[in-house]
Each structure stands twice: as structure tokens, then as C-alpha cells.
PDB file as gemmi writes it, atoms N, CA and C in Angstrom:
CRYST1    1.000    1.000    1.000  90.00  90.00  90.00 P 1                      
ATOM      1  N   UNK A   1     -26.191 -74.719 -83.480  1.00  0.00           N  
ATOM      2  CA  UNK A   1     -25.697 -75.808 -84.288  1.00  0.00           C  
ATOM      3  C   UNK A   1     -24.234 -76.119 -83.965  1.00  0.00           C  
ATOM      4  N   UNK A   2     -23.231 -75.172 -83.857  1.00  0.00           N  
ATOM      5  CA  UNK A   2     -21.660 -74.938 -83.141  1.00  0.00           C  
ATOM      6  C   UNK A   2     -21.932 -75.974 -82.015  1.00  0.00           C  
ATOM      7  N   UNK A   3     -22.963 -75.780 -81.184  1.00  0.00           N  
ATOM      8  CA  UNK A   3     -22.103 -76.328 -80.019  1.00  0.00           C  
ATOM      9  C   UNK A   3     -22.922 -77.762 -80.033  1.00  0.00           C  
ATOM     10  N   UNK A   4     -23.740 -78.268 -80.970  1.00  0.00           N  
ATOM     11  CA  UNK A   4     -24.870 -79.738 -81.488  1.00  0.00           C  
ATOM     12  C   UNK A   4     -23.116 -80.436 -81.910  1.00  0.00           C  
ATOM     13  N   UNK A   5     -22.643 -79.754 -82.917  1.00  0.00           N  
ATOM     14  CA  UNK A   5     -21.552 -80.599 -83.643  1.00  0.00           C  
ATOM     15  C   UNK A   5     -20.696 -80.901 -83.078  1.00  0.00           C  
ATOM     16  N   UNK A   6     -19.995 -79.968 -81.665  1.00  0.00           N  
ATOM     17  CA  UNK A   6     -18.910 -79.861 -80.510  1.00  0.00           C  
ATOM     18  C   UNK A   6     -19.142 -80.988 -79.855  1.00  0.00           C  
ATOM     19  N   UNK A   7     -20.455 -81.313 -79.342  1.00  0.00           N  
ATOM     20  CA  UNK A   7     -20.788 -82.139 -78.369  1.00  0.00           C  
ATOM     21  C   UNK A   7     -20.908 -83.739 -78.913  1.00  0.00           C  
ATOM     22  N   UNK A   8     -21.778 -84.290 -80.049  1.00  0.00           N  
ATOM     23  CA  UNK A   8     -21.465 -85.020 -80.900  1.00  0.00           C  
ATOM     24  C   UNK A   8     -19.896 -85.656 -81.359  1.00  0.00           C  
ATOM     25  N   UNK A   9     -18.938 -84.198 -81.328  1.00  0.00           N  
ATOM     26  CA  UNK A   9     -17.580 -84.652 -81.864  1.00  0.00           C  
ATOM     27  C   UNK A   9     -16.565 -85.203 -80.714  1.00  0.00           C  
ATOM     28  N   UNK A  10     -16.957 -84.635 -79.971  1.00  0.00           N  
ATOM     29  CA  UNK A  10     -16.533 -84.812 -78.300  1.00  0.00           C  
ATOM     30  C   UNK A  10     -16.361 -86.442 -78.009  1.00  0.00           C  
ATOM     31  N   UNK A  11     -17.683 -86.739 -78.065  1.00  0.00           N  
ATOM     32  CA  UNK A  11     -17.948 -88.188 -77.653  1.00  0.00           C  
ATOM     33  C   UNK A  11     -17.316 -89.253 -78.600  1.00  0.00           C  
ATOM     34  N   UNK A  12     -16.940 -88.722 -79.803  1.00  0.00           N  
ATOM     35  CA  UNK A  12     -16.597 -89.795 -80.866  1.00  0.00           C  
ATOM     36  C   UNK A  12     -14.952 -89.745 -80.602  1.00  0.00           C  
ATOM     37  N   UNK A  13     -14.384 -88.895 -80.453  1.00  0.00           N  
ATOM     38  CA  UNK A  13     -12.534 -88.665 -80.211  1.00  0.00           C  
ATOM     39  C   UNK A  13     -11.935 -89.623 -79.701  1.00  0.00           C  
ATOM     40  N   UNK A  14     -10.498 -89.314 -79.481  1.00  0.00           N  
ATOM     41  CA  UNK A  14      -9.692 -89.266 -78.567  1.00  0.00           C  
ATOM     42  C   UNK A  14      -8.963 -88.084 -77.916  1.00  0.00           C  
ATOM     43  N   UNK A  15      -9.144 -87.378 -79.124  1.00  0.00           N  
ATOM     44  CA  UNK A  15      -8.472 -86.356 -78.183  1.00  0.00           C  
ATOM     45  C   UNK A  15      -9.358 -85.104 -78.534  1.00  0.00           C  
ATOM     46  N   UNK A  16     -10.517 -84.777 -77.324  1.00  0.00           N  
ATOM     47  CA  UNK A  16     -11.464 -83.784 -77.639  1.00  0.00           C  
ATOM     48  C   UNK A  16     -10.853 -82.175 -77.327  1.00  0.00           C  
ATOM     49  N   UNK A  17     -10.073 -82.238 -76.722  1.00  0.00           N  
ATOM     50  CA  UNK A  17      -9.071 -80.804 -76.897  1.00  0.00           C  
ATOM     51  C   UNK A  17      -8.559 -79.816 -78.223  1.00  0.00           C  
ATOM     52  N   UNK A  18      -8.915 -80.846 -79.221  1.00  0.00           N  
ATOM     53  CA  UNK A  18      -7.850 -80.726 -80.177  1.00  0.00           C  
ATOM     54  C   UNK A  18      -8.975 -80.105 -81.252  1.00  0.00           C  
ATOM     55  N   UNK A  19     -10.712 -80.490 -80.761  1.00  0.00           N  
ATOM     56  CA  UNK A  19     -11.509 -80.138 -82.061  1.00  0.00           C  
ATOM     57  C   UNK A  19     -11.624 -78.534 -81.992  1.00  0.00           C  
ATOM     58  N   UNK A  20     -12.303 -78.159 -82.999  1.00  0.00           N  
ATOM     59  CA  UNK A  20     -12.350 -76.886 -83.318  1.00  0.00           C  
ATOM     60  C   UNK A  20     -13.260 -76.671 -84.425  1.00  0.00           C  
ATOM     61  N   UNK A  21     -14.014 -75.536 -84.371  1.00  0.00           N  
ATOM     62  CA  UNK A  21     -15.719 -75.872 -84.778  1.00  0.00           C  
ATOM     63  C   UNK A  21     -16.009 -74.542 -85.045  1.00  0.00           C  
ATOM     64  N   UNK A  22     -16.095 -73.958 -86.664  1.00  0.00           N  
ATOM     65  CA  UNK A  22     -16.331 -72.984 -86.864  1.00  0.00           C  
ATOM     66  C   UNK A  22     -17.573 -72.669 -88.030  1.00  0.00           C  
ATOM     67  N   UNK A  23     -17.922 -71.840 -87.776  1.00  0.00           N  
ATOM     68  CA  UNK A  23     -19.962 -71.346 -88.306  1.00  0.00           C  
ATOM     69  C   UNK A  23     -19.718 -70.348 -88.778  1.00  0.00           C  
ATOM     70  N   UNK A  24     -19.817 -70.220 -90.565  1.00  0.00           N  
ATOM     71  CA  UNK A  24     -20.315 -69.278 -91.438  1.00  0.00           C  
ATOM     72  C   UNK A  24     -21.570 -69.253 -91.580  1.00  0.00           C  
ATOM     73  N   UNK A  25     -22.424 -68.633 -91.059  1.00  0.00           N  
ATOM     74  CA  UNK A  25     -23.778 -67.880 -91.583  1.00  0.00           C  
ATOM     75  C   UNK A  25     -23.874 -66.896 -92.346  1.00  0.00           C  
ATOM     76  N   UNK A  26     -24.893 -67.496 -93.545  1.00  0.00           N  
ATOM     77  CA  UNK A  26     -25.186 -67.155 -94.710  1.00  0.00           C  
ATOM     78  C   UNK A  26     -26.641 -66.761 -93.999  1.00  0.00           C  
ATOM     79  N   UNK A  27     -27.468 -66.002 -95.398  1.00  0.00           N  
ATOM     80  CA  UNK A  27     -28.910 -65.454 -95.499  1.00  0.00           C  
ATOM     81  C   UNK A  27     -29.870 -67.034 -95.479  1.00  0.00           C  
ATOM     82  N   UNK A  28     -29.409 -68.270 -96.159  1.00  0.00           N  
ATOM     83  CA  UNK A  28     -30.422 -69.169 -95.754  1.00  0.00           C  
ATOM     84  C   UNK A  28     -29.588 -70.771 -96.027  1.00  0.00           C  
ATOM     85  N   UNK A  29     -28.299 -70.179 -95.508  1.00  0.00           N  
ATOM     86  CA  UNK A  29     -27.423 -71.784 -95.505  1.00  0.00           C  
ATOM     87  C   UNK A  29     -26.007 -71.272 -94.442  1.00  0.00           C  
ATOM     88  N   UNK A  30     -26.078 -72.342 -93.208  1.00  0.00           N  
ATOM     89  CA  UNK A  30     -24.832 -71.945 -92.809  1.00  0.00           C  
ATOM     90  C   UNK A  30     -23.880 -73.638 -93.084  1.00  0.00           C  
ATOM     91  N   UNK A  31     -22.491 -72.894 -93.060  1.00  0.00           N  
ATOM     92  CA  UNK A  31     -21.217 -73.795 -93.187  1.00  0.00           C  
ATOM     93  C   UNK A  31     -20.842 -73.864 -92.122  1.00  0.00           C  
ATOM     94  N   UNK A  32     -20.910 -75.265 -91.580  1.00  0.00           N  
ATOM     95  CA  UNK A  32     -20.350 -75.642 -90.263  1.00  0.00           C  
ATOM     96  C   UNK A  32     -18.936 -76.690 -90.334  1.00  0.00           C  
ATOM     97  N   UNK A  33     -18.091 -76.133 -90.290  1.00  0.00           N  
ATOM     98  CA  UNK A  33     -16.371 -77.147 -90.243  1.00  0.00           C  
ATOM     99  C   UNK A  33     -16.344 -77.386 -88.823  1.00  0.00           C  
ATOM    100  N   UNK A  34     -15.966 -78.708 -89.265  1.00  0.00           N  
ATOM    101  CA  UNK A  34     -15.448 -79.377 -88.305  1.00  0.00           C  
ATOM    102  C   UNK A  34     -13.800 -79.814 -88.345  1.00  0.00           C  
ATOM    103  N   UNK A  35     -12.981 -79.440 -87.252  1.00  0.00           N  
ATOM    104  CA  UNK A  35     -11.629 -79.407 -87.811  1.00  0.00           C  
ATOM    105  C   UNK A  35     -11.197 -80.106 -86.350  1.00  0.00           C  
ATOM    106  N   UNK A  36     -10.037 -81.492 -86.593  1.00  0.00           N  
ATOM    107  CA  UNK A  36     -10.162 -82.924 -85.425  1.00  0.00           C  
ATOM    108  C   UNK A  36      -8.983 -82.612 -86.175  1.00  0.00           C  
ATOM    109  N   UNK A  37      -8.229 -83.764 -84.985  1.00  0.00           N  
ATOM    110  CA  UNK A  37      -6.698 -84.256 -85.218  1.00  0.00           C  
ATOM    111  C   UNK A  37      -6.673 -85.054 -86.171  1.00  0.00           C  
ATOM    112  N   UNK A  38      -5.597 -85.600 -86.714  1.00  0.00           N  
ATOM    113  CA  UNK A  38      -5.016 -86.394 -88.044  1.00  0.00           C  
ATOM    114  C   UNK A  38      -5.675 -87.840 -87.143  1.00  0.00           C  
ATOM    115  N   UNK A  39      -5.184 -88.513 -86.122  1.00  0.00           N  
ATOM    116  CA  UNK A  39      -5.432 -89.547 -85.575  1.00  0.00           C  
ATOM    117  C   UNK A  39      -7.553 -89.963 -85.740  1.00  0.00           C  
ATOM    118  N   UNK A  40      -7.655 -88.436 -85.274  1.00  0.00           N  
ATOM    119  CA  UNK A  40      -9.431 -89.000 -85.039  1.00  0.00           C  
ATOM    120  C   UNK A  40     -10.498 -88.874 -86.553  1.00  0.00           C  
ATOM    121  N   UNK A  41      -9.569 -88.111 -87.351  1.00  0.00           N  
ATOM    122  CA  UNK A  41     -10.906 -87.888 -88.689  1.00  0.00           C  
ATOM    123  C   UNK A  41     -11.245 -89.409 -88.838  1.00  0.00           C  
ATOM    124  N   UNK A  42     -10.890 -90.917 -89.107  1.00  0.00           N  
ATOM    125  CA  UNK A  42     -11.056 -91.950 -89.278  1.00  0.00           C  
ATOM    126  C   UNK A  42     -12.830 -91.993 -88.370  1.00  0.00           C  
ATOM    127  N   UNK A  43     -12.343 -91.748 -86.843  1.00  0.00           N  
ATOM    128  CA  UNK A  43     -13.371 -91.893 -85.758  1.00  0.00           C  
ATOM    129  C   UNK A  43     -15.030 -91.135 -86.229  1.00  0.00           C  
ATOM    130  N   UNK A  44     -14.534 -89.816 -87.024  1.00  0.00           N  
ATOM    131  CA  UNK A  44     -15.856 -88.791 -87.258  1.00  0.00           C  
ATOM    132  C   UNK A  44     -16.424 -89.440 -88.091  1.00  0.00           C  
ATOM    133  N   UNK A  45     -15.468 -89.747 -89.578  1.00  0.00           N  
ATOM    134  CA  UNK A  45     -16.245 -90.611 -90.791  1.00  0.00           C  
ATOM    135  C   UNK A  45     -16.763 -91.744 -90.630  1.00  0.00           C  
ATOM    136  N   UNK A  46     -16.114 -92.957 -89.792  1.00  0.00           N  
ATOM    137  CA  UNK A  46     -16.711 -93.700 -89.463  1.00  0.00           C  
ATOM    138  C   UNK A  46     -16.448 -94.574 -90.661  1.00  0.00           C  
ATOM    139  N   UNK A  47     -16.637 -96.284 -90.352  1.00  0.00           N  
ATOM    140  CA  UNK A  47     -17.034 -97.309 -91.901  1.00  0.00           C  
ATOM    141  C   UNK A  47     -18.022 -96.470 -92.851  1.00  0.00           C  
ATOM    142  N   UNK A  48     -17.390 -96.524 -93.890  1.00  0.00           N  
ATOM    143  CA  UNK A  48     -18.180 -96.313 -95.396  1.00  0.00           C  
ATOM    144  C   UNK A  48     -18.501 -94.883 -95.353  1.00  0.00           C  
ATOM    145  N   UNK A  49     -18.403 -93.958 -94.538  1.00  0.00           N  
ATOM    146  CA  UNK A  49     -18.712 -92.934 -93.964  1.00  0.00           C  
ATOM    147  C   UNK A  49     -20.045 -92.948 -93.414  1.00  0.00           C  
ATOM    148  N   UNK A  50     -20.617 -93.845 -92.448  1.00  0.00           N  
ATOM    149  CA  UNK A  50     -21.668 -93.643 -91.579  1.00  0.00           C  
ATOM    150  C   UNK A  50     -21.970 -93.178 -90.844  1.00  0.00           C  
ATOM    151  N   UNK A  51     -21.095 -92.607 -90.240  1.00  0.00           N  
ATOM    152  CA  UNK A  51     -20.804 -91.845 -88.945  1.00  0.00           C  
ATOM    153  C   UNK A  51     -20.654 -90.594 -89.207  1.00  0.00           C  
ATOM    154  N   UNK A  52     -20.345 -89.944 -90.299  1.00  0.00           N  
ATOM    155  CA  UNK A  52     -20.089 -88.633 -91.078  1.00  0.00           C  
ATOM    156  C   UNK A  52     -21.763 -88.560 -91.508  1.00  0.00           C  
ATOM    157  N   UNK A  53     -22.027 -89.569 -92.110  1.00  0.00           N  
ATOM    158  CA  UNK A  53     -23.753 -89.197 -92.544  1.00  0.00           C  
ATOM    159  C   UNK A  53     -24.594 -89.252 -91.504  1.00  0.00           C  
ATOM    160  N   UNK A  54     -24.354 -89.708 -90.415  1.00  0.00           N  
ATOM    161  CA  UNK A  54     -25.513 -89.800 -89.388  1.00  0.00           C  
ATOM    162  C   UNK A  54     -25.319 -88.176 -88.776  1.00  0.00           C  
ATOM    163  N   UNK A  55     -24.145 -87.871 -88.356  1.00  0.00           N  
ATOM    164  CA  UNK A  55     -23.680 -86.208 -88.241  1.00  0.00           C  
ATOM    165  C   UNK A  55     -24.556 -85.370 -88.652  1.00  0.00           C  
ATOM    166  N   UNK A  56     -24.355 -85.708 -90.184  1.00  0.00           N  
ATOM    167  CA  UNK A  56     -25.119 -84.769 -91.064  1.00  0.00           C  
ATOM    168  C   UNK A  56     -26.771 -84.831 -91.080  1.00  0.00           C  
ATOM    169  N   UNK A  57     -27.161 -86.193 -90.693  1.00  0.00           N  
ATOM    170  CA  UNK A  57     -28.555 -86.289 -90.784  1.00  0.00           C  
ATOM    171  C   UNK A  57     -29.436 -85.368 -88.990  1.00  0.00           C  
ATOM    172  N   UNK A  58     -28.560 -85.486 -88.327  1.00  0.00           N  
ATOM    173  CA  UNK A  58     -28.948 -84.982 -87.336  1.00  0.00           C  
ATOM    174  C   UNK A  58     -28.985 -83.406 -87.279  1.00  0.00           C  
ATOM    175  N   UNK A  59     -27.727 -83.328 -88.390  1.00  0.00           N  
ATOM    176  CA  UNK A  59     -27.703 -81.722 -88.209  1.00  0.00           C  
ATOM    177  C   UNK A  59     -28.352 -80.662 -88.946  1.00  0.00           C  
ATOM    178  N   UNK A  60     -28.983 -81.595 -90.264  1.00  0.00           N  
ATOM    179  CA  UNK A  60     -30.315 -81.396 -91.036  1.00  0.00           C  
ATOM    180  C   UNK A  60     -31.706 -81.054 -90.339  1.00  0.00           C  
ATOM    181  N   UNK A  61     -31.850 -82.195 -89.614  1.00  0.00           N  
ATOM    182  CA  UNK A  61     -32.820 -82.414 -88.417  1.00  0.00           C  
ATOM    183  C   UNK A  61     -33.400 -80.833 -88.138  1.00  0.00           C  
ATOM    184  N   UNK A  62     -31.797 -80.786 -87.285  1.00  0.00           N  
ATOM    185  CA  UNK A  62     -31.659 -79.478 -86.279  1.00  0.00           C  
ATOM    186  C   UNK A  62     -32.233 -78.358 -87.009  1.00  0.00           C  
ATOM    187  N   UNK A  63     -31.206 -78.250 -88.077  1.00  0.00           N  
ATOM    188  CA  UNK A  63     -31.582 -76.883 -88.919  1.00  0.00           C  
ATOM    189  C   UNK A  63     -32.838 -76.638 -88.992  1.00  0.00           C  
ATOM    190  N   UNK A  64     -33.429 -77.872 -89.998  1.00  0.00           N  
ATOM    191  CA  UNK A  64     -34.679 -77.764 -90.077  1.00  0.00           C  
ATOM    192  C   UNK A  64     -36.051 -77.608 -89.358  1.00  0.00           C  
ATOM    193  N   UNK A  65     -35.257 -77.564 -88.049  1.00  0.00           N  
ATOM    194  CA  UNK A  65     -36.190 -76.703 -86.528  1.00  0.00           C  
ATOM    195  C   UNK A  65     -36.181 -75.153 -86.746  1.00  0.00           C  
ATOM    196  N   UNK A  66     -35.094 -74.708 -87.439  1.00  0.00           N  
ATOM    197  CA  UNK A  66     -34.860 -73.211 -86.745  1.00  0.00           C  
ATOM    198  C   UNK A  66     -35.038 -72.486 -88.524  1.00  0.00           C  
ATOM    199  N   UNK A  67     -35.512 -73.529 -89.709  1.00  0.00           N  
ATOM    200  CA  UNK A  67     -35.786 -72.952 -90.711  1.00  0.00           C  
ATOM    201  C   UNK A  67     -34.516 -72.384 -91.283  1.00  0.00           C  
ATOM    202  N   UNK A  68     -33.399 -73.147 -91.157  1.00  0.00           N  
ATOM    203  CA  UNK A  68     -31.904 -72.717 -91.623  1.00  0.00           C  
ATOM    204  C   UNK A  68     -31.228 -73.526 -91.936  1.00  0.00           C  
ATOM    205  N   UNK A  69     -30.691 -74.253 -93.460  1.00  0.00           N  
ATOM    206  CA  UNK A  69     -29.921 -75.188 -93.916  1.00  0.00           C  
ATOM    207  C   UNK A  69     -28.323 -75.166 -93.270  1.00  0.00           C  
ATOM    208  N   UNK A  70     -27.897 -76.356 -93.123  1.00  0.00           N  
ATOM    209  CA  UNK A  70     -26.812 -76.523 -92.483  1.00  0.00           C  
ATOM    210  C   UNK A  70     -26.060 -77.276 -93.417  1.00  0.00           C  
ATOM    211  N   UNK A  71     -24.986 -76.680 -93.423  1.00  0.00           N  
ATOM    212  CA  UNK A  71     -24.059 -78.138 -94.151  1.00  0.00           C  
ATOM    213  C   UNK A  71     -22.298 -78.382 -93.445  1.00  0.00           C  
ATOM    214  N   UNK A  72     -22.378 -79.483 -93.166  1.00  0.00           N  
ATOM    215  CA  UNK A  72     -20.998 -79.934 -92.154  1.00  0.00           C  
ATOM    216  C   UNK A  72     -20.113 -80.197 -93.422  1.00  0.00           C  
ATOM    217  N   UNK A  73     -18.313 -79.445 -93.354  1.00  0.00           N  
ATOM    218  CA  UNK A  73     -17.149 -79.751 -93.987  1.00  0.00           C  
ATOM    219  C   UNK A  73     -16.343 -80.364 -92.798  1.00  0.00           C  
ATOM    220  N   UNK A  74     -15.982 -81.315 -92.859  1.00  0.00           N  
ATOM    221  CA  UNK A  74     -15.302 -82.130 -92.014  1.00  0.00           C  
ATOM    222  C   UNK A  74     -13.409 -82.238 -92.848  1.00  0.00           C  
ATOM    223  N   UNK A  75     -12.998 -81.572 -91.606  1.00  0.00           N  
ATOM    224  CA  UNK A  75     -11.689 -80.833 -91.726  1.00  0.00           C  
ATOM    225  C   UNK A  75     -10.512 -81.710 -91.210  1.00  0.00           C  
ATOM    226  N   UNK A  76      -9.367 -82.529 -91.754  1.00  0.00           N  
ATOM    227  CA  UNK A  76      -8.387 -83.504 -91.012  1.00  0.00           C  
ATOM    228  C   UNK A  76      -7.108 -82.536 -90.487  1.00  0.00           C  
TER     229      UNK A  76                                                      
END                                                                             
């Protein structure tokens, strides 16, 4: 899931150097932060936050392959 959100966050930036992507696993929920420069959080959330929910809908998706809830904190 770390490296689903890396790659995703990558493409949306400007400055993909700067992200940083860290995974608490729990017994049946992991916490995935996402932590971007001051300039790009605008880019992750996106209008209305669409771009933050499509994130999340994909990363639901994912989880829900491997039978493990995911939830993205998106970090400025």
C-alpha cells in the first residue's frame, strides 16, 4: 500500500523528492500518512477534495484485495 500511495503522489507533485510515506499496521486497519511540501498539499486534495477522495477510493480498492482496511492522513 506504501509504495500504491508513493507512486500515485509522485505523479500529482512538483516536487516528488520532498514526499514521505509512512505505514502503521494495526491487527485489521493500517494508517497510511502521506506527508508533501507546503506548495503541493493543494495538488493531492485537489478541487472540493477530489483528488484526496479518488486516493482514498483506490486505496480502499487495494486493501480490500489483501483483506486489510486502509486509511490515508494526508500531512502539509
Amino acid at each position: 500500500m506504501k509504495d500504491l500511495i508513493t507512486r500515485i503522489a509522485q505523479a500529482l507533485v512538483d516536487h516528488p523528492e520532498q514526499i514521505v510515506v509512512t505505514e502503521v499496521e494495526g491487527s485489521q486497519i493500517s494508517v497510511i500518512e502521506l506527508k508533501v511540501a507546503k506548495e503541493d498539499i493543494g495538488k493531492i486534495i485537489g478541487k472540493q477534495g477530489r483528488t484526496a477522495r479518488a486516493i482514498r477510493t483506490i486505496l480502499g480498492a487495494a486493501s480490500a484485495k489483501v483483506k486489510n482496511r486502509a486509511v490515508l492522513e494526508i500531512i502539509g
